[in-house]
C-alpha positions, 0 to 999 in steps of 0.5 A: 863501241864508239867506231862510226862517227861523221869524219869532216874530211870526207868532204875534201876527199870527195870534191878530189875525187869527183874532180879526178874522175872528170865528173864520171862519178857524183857524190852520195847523200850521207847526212851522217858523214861517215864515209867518202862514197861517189857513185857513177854519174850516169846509169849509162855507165850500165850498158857497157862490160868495162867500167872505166876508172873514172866511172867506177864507184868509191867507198870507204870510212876512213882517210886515204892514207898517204902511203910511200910504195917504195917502203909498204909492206904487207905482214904475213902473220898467225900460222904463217911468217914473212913479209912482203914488199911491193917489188916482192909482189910483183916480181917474185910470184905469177902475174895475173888479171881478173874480171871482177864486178865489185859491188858495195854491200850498200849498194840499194840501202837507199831504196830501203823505207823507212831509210836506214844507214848513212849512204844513201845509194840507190844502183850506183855503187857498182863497177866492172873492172880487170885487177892485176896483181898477184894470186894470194894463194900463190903467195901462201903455198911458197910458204908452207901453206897447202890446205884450207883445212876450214881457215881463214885469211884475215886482211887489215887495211893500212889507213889509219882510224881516228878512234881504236879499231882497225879495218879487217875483213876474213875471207874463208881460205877456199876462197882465197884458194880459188881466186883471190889477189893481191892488185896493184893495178886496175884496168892496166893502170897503177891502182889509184889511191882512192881505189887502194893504192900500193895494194889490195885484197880482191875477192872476185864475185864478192861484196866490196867490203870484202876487198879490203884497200891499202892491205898491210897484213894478211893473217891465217886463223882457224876463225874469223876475226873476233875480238882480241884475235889480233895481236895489236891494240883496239877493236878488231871485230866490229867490220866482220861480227857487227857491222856488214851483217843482215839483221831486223832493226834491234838486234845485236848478233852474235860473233861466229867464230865460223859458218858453213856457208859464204853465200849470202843468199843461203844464209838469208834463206836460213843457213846463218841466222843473220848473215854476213855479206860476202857472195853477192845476190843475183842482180842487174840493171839496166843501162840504156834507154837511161830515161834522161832523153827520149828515145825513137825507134830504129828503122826496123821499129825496136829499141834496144834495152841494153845493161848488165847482169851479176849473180857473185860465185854463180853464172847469170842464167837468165835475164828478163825485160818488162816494158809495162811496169812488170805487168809482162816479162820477156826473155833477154839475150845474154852477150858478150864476155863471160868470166867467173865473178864478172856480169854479163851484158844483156838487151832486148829489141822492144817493140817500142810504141809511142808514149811513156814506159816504165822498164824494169829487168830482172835476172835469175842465177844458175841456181834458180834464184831470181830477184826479187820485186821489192823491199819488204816491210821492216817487220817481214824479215825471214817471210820476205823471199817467200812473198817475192821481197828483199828483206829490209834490214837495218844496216841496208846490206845486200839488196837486189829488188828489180823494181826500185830500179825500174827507168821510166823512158819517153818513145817517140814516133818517128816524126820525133814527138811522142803520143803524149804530147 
């Protein structure tokens, strides 16, 4: 199965969309040229609720198709028939917009030693943004669709692959139920091409991946997708069963047909043997001081530590601030908006002294699960959580260690020189 494999355009598409984005996002190392993936410029972008377009990560294997609105189609295939145009998504079912805080799978594959993966991304490869368009769920109940009944929605992407497999990602039908869309615009624009455009699949509160672009068919299965379960030629599985999924290094899992439980965080704590990436962990970053330029302490004495929390299906329940390297925690205030599958924004008043810091934040989920310090060691695997450690994995998928995020911050006193100099 020969599927991933350097692309030379990757480069072209890259310096485009850096040059779009006016230089709010920066290309990511990838030696192995697989993908085009650009990152946010700046951990500022973190400080604040809304990510603007220009500022919001990019990711994908495959060319960005040059596609034609006027005449794209979305097939509705498997236990349910029909065909939908764009003027049919818009114009004949509810409009709505949802805050989703999208994160790709990769996101921290970068903090993973030894390396592992292509991508090399380090915190940038997240974003918050409003999606428009239109509920899938609707789109299934007009036709005939009533219950879950344990299915699944199988989406498949538009752009073309240069080899035999075509992108599909299955998404449970009670997800699809409580949240799911079909956008054709992000932050009240049209949907960028690099982004998706005419239309794709939005998943609240789950893995990028899962928000397959450039939808041109939604398929409802009793399974996910395995191969040969789409009535087309090529490989059909290999983004669902093989790649995407959470596993020590020499081992090739094996297709599920179904599992009991999205969650990514249950399925590592035993529920799948090695999970598949669709609820996101409990994360958070923190955005402000950035570390680029020292800081001086307002008048009353503080500097404020601003940044932004995530935590998938679940609420953020806590947020904590070290200021000393994580010798001591203190609790953070969450503020701000608050909408299902979205962050939330979080600071802490610092009483700052003069000299040099190490901040680190660490966030907790309405059920109890907090981030843990680091990435573990390639053989730890299922010990890791228990000893306070993500589990290095050899595609680098899911992780949410607070340390390797840590901002080393310069305070000055206030004649504008810190002690140290």
């Amino acid at each position: 199965m020969d599927i991933e494999h350097p692309r030379k355009s990757r480069h072209e598409e890259i310096d485009a969309i850096v040059e779009k984005k006016a230089g709010g996002v920066t290309a990511v190392r990838d030696e192995a040229d697989k993908y085009t993936a650009v990152g946010a410029a700046e951990r500022r972008t973190y400080a604040n609720w809304l990510t603007p377009i220009e500022e919001h990560f990019v990711c994908h294997r495959n060319d960005i198709p040059d596609i034609d609105a006027d005449v794209w189609t979305v097939s509705l295939t498997g236990q349910v028939e029909g065909s939908l145009s764009m003027n049919d998504i818009r114009d004949e079912y509810p409009t709505v917009a949802v805050a989703h805080t999208m994160e790709c799978a990769g996101n921290g594959r970068g903090q993973h030693r030894p390396e592992t993966g292509s991508v090399q991304w380090g915190f940038e490869a997240t974003g918050t943004a409003f999606w428009t368009g239109t509920p899938v769920g609707s789109i299934l109940r007009e036709h005939g669709v009533e219950s879950p009944d344990g299915r699944w929605l199988t989406a498949i992407g538009g752009d073309p692959s240069d080899g035999d497999d075509v992108f599909a990602r299955s998404i449970p039908l009670t997800k699809v139920f409580d949240d799911c869309l079909l956008a054709y615009e992000m932050n009240g624009e049209p949907l960028p091409r690099e982004h998706g455009y005419p239309v794709r699949l939005i998943v609240p509160g789950w893995y990028g991946v899962n928000s397959v672009k450039w939808v041109e068919e939604l398929r409802l299965m009793d399974s996910m997708v395995v191969e040969g379960s789409l009535e087309r030629p090529g490989e059909h599985a290999y983004w669902q069963q093989v790649s995407y999924r959470i596993h020590p290094e020499g081992i090739e899992p094996d297709a599920a047909e179904t599992i009991e439980t999205a969650d990514t965080w249950e399925q590592l704590e035993g529920a799948v043997e090695y999970p598949y990436t669709f609820d996101a962990n409990v994360m958070s970053l923190i955005g402000t001081p950035d570390g680029e330029s020292p800081v001086s302490p307002r008048t009353e004495g503080t500097v404020e530590v601003r940044g932004v929390a995530w935590a998938g299906d679940d609420a953020v329940d806590r947020v904590e601030v070290s200021t000393d390297g994580g010798d001591t925690w203190h609790d953070a205030e969450l503020f701000g908006p608050e909408y299902a599958g979205s962050w939330r924004l979080f600071r802490y008043g610092w009483d700052a002294n003069p000299g040099r810091h190490v901040l680190l934040s660490r966030a907790t989920d309405e059920r109890g699960r907090r981030q843990p310090t680091r990435i573990s060691e390639p053989d730890a695997w299922r010990d890791a959580l228990e000893s306070d450690e993500f589990p290095w994995n050899v595609g680098g998928f899911a992780a949410n260690a607070s340390e390797p995020n840590a901002v080393e911050v310069t305070v000055h006193n206030t004649a504008g020189t810190s002690s140290s100099e």
